[in-house]
C-alpha positions as CSV (number, residue, x, y, z in Angstrom):
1,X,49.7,130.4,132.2
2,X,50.0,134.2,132.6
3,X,48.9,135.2,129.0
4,X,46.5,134.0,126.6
5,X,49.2,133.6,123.9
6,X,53.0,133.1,123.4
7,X,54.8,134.5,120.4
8,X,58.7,133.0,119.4
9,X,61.4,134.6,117.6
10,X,63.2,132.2,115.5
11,X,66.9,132.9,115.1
12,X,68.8,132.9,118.0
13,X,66.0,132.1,120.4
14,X,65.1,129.2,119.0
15,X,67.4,127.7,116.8
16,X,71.2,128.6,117.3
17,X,71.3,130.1,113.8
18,X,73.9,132.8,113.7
19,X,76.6,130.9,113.0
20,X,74.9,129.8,109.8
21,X,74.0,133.1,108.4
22,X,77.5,133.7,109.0
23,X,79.2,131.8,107.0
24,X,76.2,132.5,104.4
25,X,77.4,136.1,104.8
26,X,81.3,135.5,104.3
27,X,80.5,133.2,100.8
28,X,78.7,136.2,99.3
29,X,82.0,138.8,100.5
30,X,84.6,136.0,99.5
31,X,84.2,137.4,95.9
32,X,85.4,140.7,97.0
33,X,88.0,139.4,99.2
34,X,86.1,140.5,102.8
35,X,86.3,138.6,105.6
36,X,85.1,139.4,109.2
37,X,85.7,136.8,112.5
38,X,82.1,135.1,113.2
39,X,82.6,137.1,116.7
40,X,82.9,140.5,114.9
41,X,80.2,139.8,112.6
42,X,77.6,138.4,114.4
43,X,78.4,140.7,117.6
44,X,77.4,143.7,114.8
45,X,74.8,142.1,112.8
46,X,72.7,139.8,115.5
47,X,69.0,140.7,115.1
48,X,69.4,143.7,111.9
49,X,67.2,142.5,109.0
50,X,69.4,141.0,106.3
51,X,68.6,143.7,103.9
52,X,69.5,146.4,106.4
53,X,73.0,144.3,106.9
54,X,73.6,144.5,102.8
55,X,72.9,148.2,102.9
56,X,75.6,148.7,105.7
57,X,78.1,146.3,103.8
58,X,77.2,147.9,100.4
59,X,78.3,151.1,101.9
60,X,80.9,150.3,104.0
61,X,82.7,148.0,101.0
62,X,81.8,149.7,98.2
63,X,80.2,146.7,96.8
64,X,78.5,147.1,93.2
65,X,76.1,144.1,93.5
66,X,72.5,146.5,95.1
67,X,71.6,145.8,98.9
68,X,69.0,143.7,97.2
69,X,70.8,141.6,95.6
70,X,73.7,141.1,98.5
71,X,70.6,140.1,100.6
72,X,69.0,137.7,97.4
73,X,72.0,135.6,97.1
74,X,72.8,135.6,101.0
75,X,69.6,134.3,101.5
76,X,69.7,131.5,98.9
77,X,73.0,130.7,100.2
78,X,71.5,129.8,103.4
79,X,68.5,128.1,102.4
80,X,70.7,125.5,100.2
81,X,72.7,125.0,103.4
82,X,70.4,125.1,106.3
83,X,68.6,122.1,103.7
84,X,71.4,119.8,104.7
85,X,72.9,121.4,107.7
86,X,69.9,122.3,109.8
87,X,71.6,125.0,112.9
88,X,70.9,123.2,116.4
89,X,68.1,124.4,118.9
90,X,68.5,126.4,121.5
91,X,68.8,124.5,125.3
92,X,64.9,123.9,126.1
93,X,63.7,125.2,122.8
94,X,61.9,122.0,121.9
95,X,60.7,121.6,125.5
96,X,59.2,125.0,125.6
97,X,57.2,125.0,122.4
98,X,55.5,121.3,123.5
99,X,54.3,122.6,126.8
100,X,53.6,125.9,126.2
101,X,51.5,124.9,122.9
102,X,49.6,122.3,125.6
103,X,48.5,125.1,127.5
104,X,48.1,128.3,124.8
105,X,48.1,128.7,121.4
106,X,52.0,130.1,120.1
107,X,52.9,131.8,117.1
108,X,56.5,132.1,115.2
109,X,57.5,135.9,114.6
110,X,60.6,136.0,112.8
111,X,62.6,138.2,110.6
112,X,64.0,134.9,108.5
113,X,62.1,133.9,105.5
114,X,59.4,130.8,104.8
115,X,62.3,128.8,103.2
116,X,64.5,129.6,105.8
117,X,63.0,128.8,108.9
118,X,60.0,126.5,108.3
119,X,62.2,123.9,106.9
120,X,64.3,123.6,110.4
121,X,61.0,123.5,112.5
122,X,59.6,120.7,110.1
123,X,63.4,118.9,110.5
124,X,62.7,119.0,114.7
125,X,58.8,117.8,114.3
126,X,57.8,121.2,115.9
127,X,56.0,123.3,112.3
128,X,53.2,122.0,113.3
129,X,52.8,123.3,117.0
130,X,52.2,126.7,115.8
131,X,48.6,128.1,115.5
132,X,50.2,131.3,113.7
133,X,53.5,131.9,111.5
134,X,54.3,135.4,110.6
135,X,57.5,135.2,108.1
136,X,59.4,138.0,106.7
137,X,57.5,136.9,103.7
138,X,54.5,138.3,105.4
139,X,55.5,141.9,105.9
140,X,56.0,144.8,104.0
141,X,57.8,146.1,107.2
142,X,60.5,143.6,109.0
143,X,61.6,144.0,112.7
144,X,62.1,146.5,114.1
145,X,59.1,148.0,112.9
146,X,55.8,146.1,115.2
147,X,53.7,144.9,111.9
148,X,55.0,141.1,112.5
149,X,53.3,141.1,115.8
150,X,50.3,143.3,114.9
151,X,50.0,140.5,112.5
152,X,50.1,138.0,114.7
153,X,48.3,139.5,117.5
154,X,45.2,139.9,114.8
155,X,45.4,136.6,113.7
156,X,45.2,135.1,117.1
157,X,42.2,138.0,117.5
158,X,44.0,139.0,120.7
159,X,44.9,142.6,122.5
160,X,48.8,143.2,122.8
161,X,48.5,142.9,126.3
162,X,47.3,139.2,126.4
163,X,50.5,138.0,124.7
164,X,54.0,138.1,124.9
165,X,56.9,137.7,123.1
166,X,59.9,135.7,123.6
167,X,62.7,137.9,121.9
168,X,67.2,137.1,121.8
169,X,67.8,141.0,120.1
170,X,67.4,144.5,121.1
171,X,65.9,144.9,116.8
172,X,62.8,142.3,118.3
173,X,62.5,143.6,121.5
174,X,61.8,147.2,120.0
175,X,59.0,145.3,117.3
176,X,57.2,143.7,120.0
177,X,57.5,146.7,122.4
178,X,56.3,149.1,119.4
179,X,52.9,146.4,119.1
180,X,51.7,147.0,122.6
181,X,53.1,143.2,123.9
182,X,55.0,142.5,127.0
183,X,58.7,141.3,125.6
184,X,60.4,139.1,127.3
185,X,64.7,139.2,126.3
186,X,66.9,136.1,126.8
187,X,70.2,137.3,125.3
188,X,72.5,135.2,123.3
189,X,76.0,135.5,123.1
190,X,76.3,137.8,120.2
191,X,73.3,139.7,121.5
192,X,74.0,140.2,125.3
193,X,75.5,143.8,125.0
194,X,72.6,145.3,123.0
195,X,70.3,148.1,124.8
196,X,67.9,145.8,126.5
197,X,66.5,148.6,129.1
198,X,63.2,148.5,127.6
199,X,62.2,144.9,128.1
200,X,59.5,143.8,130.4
201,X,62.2,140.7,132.1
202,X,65.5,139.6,131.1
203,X,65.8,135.7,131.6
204,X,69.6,133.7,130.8
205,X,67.3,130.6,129.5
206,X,64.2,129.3,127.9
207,X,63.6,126.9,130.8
208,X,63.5,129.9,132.8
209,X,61.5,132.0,131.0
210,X,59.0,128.7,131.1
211,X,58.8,128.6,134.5
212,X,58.0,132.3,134.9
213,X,55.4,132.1,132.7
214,X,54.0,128.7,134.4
215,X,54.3,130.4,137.5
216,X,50.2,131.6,137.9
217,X,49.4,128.3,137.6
């Protein structure tokens, strides 16, 4: 394998996700009569930090609830229904995590919460293939900003450049760039027009990315 570790986004390159926070989204609007089209939305808000998504609505709606609490009750919202309706993963998700975690240890850098994400790995028997989980729970400062792989990368006691990071948004691609680690970028179909310049290879799928990085072998 061509690095000593492998570090995974969660939402939207592994699990399939957005459509989920979505409609988590449009309950919490509802009450002020917003709506958006799951396109418009998720083409706008793939990747931005959920509180940095309830500033922008705050402001743009002129909604009295605080960013904080728009972002509180969206994310309750979605842990009560990701509990029963878990989002599907991503083609070769599953595949990639059991023979990349054969071969290297892998670590989960996300922006979602413990509650929201550890309970879908758990539902797909994958939780426990993970030597490292860094949660938004874990950060004082979410993606984009590189302290949820500095995180990582010191808890795997590993230099940026003997990792890299399997990323879906242009907000990831600039945390794991801003940590020293080569980023990897397979788009997803609300992501695919972001500013992806920066990335060290663009792949259209998670088996491909596996074979690149299989490649030295």
């Amino acid at each position: 394998m061509r690095y000593q570790a492998v570090l995974f986004d969660f939402d939207g390159t592994l699990v399939d996700s957005e459509a989920l926070h979505y409609q988590s989204w449009m309950t919490v609007l509802a009450q002020d009569n917003i709506h958006y089209t799951e396109l418009e939305f998720c083409d706008e808000f793939s990747g931005v930090p959920t509180l940095k998504a309830a500033q922008t609505l705050k402001l743009r709606h002129q909604l009295q609830p605080s960013p904080q609490a728009l972002c509180d009750h969206k994310n309750r919202i979605f842990v009560a229904r990701a509990a029963t309706v878990f989002p599907k993963l991503m083609p070769y998700a599953k595949q990639i995590l059991e023979l990349t975690a054969k071969r290297v240890p892998i670590a989960l850098v996300t922006g979602s919460s413990k509650a929201e994400a550890l309970p879908v790995l758990d539902h797909y028997q994958l939780l426990g293939l993970f030597s490292v989980i860094i949660c938004k729970d874990d950060v004082t400062q979410p993606k984009p900003h590189p302290e949820p792989y500095n995180k990582a990368l010191s808890a795997l006691n590993i230099a940026p450049h003997q990792a890299v990071a399997i990323e879906d948004t242009y907000t990831g691609l600039t945390s794991a760039k801003e940590a020293g680690v080569t980023a990897v970028v397979v788009p997803n179909v609300h992501s695919r027009k972001q500013d992806f310049i920066h990335a060290d290879h663009l792949f259209t799928d998670l088996e491909a990315v596996f074979k690149w990085l299989s490649a030295s072998e």
